[in-house]
N, C-alpha and C positions, 0 to 999 in steps of 0.2 A: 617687287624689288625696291630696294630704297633709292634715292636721287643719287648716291656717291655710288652704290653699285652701275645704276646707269650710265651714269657719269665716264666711269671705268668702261665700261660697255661701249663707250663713243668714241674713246680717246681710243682700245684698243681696235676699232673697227677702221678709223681715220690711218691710224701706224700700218694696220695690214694693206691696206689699198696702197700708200705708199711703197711700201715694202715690194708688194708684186709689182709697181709700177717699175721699178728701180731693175728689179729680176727682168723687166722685159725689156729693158734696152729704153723705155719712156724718154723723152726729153727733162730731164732735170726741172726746169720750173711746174711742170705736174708732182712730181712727186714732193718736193717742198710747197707744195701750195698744200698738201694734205698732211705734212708732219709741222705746217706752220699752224693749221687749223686744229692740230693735235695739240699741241704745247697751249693754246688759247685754252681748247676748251678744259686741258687737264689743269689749269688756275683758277679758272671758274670756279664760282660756287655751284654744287649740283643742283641745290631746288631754284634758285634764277637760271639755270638751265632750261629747266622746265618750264619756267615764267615762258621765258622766251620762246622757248618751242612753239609753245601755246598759243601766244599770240602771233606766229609765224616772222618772230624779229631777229633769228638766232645769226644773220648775215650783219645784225647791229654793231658784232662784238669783234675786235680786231684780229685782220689775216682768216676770217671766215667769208667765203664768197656764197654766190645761189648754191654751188655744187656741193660744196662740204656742209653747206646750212642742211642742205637737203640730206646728205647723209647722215650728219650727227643726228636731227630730227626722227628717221628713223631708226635708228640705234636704239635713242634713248626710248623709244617706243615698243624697242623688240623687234619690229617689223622690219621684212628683207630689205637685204641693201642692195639692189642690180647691180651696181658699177662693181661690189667685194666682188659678186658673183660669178660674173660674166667673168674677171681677173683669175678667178680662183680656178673657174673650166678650162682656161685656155694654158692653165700652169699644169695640172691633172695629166692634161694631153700632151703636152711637152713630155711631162715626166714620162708617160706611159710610153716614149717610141725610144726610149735606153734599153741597151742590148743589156740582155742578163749578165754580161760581167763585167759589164760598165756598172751595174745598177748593185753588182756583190761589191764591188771596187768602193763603191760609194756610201754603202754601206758602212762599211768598214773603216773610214775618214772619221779621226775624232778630234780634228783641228783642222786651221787655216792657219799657214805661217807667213802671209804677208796682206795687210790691210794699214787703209791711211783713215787720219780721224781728221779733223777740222784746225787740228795742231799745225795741218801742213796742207796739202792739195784736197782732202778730203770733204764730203760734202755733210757730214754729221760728228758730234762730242761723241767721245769715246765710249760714254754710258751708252748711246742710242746702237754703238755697231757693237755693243758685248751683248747686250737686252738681246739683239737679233743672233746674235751666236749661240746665246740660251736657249732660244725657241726654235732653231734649229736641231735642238738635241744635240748637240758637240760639247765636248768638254774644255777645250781651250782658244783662243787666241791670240794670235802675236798683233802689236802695235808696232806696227814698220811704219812709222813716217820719214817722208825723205831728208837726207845728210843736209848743210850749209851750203853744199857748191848747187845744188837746185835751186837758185834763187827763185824762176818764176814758180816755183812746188812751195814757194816759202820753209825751206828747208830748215830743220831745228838745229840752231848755234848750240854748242857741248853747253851752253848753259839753258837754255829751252831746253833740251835734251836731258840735264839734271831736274830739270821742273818737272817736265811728263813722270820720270821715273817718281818720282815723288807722288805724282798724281794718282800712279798706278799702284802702288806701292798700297797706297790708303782706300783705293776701290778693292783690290784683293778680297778683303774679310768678308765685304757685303756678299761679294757674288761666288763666295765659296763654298762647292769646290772647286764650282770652274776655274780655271786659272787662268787671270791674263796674265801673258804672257808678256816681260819687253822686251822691243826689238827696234830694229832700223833697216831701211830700205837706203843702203851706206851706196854713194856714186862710187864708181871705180875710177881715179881718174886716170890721165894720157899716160902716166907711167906704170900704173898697174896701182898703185899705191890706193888704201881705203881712205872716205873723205869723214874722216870723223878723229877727234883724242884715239891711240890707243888704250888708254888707260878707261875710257869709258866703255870701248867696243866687247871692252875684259867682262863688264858690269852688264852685261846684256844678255839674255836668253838665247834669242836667235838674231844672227845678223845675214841680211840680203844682199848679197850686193850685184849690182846691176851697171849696166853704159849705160847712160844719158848723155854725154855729149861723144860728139867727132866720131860719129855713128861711120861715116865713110871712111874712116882711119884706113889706111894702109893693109893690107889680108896679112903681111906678116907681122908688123908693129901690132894690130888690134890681138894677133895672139900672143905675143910676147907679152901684150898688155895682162887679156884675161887670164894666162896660165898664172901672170905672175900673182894676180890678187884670188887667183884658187888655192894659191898656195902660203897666201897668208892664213895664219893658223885663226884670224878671228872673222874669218869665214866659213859660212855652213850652208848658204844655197846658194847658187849663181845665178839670179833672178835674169827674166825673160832675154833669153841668152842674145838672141838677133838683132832687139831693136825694132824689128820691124811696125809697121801698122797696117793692115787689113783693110781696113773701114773709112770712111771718113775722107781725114786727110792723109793718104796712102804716103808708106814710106817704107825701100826695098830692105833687107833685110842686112846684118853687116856682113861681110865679109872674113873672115878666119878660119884657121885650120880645126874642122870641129875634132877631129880625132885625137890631135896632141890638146885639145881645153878640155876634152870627157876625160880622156886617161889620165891627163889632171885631176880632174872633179873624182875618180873613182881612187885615185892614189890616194889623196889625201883626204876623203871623207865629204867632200862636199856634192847634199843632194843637183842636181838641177831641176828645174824649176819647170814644171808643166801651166805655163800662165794659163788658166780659164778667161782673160779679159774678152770678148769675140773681137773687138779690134785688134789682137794681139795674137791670142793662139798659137803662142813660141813655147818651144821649137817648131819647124814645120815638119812635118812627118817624113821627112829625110833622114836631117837631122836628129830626131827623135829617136830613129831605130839606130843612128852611128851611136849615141847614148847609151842605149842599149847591148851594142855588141860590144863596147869598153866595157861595161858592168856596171855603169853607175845608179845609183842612189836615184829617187826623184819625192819632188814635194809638188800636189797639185792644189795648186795653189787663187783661189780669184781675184789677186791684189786691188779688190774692193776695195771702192772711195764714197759710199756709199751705203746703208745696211743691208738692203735687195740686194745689193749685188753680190753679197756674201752665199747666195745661192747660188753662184753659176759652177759649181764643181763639178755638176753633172758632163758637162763639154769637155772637162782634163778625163773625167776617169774615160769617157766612149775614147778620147784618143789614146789613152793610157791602154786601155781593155785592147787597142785597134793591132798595138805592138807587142802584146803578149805579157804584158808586165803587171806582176799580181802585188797582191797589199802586203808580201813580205819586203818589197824594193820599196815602199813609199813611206816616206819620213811620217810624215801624218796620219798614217795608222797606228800609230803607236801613242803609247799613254806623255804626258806631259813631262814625266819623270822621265824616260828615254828620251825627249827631244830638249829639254833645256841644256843648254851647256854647264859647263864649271862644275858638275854637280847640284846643278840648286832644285834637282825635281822636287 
């Protein structure tokens, strides 16, 4: 092979280790130490690659440590890489204990309609979470970065929020036909009202909207709140409905009347939101089947911050599969043309 094939060979081997790092929950500074050792080696020249290899200096060149030197060194050699390895068994095996109509369900997914890029809370450019959606085999993407009122999410002002569309607008042709899609992950706020321009939210493929603040709001005010912004017409999911968190730094779930916010969401077309995040996992399976007996709509969703994490859908569809709900109720089975709004498929 030649050096820039190698080359390619290193970069793509570093990005996969990442990638399952990020899938399994890793600690963040692992998985940037190996997409930081990516972006080094893919500016490199490929034959001082090789220089370096050679003489065992490849830890010389910057954001490359012993572990990634030692990786990229056997890439560029051909020779196996344990750490891909070992990463790639323990993914096999996950997949392999998905109930068969979790695993049809998921199948059948040829999008994610909520993910953040680096615009906002996100831990990657938006090139690096579409790259990971392509090799997933999907055909679309939404960019949901969070509204202005998320300040610590560093939320994007109607004019960052003009930029990104701009941004995306001009990635389009490269990675067509996949479609990315744009969108916003819009805060709801205390009055129900979306935290963005209307006249922008018009211009948007999909828009999320979700509580981020005053999580313990009121059970009656929190649903006056959520009906009210299900029922704004430039809403189309009602992103991780509870609030809640699972994991970590544990936080209870909100409180409202979930059967007047689904008969909502099913009145007016708005899917809800099966979160894959495992700190997250909203709805909880209560709630999930009140969902269900209203008749609503659902999009399963990983609201990846992250490219790995763009794999976690497998955990929406076992819950999805768990209530009886097949891939004619889920928004993201369907082609891109049925889920952008305004008509723009």
């Amino acid at each position: 092979m030649s050096a820039e094939e190698d080359q390619d060979r290193a970069v793509a081997t570093l990005r996969r280790i990442a990638f399952l790092l990020e899938r399994a929950q890793a600690t963040s500074y692992r998985s940037e130490a190996y997409r930081a050792a990516a972006r080094t080696v893919e500016r490199e020249d490929g034959r001082r690659l090789r220089t370096l290899a050679a003489a065992g200096a490849l830890s010389d060149l910057p954001a490359v440590g012993a572990r990634t030197a030692e990786v990229v060194s056997r890439a560029l050699a051909g020779r196996p890489v344990p750490t891909l390895d070992e990463l790639e068994d323990e993914a096999a095996a996950q997949d392999a204990t998905l109930s068969p109509a979790a695993a049809a369900l998921h199948a059948a997914l040829r999008g994610d309609l909520h993910s953040h890029t680096d615009a906002s809370d996100g831990a990657a450019p938006v090139q690096e979470m579409v790259l990971a959606e392509l090799e997933l085999g999907r055909d679309y993407l939404a960019v949901t970065d969070h509204s202005p009122r998320l300040t610590v999410a560093h939320g994007l002002s109607a004019a960052r929020l003009r930029a990104q569309l701009d941004q995306l607008a001009a990635l389009g042709p490269a990675v067509a036909p996949f479609r990315v899609l744009c969108g916003i992950e819009v805060d709801i706020l205390e009055d129900g009202t979306l935290d963005q321009d209307p006249d922008l939210l018009d211009r948007l493929d999909v828009v999320v909207a979700s509580v981020h603040s005053q999580l313990r709001m009121d059970r009656a005010a929190m649903t006056r709140r959520m009906v009210a912004a299900v029922r704004d017409p430039d809403t189309d999911v009602l992103g991780h409905c509870t609030g809640r968190r699972v994991l970590g730094k544990q936080r209870p779930a909100s409180e409202f009347d979930a059967r007047a916010v689904f008969d909502a969401c099913a009145e007016h077309g708005v899917a809800v939101e099966i979160n894959c995040r495992p700190d997250r996992l909203d709805p909880p399976h209560d709630l999930l089947q009140v969902a269900v007996d209203a008749g609503c709509d659902f999009s399963i969703d990983s609201d990846a911050h992250a490219p790995g994490q763009l794999d976690w859908l497998r955990t929406g569809c076992e819950r999805a599969a768990a209530h009886g709900i097949g891939a004619d109720r889920v928004l993201n089975t369907r082609p891109a043309s049925q889920v952008a709004r305004r008509g723009k498929g």
